[in-house]
C-alpha positions in Angstrom: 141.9 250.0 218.6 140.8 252.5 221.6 143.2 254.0 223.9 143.9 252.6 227.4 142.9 255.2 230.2 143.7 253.0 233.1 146.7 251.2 233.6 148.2 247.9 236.0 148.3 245.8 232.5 151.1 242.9 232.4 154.3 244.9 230.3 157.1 243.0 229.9 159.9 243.3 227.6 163.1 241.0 227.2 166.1 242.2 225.9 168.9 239.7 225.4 172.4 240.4 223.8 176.1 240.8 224.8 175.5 241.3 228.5 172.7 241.1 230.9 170.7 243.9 231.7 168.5 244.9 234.2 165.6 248.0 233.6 163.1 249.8 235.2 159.0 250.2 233.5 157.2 252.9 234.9 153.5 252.4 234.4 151.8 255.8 234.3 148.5 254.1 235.2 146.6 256.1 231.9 147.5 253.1 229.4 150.9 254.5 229.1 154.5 253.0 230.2 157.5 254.0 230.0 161.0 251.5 230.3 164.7 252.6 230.8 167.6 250.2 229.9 171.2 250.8 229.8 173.4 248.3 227.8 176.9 248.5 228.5 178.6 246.2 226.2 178.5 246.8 222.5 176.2 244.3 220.0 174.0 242.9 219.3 170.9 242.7 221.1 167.0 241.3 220.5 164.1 243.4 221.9 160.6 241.8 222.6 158.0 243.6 224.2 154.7 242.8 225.2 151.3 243.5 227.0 149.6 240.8 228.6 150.5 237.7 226.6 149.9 239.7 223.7 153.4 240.4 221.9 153.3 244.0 219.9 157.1 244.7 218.8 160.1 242.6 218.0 163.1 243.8 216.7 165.4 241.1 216.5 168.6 243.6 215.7 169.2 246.6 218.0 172.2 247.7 217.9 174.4 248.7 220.2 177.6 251.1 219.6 180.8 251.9 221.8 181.1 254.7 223.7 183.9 256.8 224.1 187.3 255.7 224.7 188.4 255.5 228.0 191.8 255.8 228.9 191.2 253.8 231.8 189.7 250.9 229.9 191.9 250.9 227.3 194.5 247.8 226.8 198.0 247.5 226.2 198.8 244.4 224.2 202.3 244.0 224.0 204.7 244.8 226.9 206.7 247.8 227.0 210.5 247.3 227.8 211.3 248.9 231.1 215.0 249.8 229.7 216.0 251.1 226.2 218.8 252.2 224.3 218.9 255.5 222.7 218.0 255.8 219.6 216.1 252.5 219.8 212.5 251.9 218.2 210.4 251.0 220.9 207.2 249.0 219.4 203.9 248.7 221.3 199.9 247.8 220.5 197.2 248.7 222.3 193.0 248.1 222.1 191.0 251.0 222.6 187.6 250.0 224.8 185.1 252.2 226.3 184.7 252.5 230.0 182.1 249.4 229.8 185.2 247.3 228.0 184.0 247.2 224.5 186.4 247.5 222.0 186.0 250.8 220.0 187.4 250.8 216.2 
């Protein structure tokens, strides 16, 4: 089809996964548009968008991947004794997430 050269056309896009999101379309007003998300939980996520009622691009896996580990995020699973003997093994676990609080492998 032609180009648009104008713009104010209905753009929407759903996005649906892990967590709720919020995101900003910029409409250029010359047929173009342009959308920011940011997911912050890792998975899983379907992406429709559309113009008008008029639905041009489904993908129904996007995925998304853990950031970096985060110290601060990060979990410690089994309690640390507060006293030990010397020469004692001292046994612990812990769950690296990123600062969102998905778990990173």
């Amino acid at each position: 089809g032609n180009m648009r050269s104008t713009g104010g056309d209905l753009f929407r896009i759903s996005l649906s996964g892990p967590s709720v999101t919020s995101g900003v379309v910029q409409d250029f007003n010359n047929g173009t548009f342009l959308a920011q998300y940011q997911l912050e939980l890792a998975g899983d996520y379907v992406l429709v968008v559309a113009v008008g009622f008029d639905q041009f691009l489904y993908i129904p896996r996007l995925t998304c991947e853990p950031a970096a580990v985060s110290g601060d995020a990060t979990q410690l699973l089994r309690r640390i004794p507060s006293e030990v003997v010397a020469g004692t093994e001292i046994t612990f676990a812990t769950q690296a997430r990123d600062r969102f609080g998905s778990k990173v492998q």
